[in-house]
C-alpha positions in Angstrom: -11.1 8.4 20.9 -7.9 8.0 18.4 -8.9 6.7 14.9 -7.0 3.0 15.0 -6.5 1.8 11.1 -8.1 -1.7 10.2 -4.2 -2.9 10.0 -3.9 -2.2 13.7 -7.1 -3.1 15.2 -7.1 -6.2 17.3 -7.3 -9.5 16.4 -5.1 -8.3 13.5 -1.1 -8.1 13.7 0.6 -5.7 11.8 3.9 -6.8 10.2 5.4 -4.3 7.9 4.5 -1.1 5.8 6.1 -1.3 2.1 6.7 1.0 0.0 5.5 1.2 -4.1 6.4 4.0 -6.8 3.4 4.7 -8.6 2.1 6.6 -11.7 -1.5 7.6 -11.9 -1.5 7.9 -15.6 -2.0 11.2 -15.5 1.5 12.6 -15.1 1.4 12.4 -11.2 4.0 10.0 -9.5 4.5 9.4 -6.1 4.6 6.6 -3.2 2.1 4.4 -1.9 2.6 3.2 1.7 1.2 0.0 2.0 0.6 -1.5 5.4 1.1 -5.5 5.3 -0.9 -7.4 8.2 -2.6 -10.9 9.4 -6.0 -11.1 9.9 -7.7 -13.4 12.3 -7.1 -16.5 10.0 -3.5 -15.9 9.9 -4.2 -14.6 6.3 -1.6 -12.6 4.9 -3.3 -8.9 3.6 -2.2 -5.5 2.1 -3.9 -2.5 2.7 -2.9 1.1 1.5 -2.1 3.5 4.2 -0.6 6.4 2.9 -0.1 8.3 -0.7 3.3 10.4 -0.1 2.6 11.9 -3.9 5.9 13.7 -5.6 6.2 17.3 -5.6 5.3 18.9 -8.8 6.8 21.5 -10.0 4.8 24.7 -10.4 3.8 26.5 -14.0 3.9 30.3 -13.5 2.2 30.6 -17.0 -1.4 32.2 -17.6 -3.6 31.3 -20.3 
């Protein structure tokens, strides 16, 4: 049985995924895909789907 995300799952309705640059503070950037959907009230919620993070470039030093 296929794994359904919470955004997708009946009574909800899915609208829209967004997408937000982030920066963990760390030095790591990337994009968080964040699914935007109704729940069974008609409420309006955001729920992250999907870190896409940035591609780092690699350090060919040794310590």
């Amino acid at each position: 049985m296929p794994y359904i995300p919470i955004y997708k799952r009946p009574p909800n309705k899915f609208v829209r995924y967004d997408m937000e640059r982030f920066d963990d503070g760390a030095g790591n950037t990337g994009v968080e895909r964040v699914a935007i959907y109704l729940d069974k009230h008609g409420t309006e919620k955001r729920e992250s789907a999907q870190v896409i993070w940035d591609v780092q470039p690699h350090s060919n030093s040794v310590a």
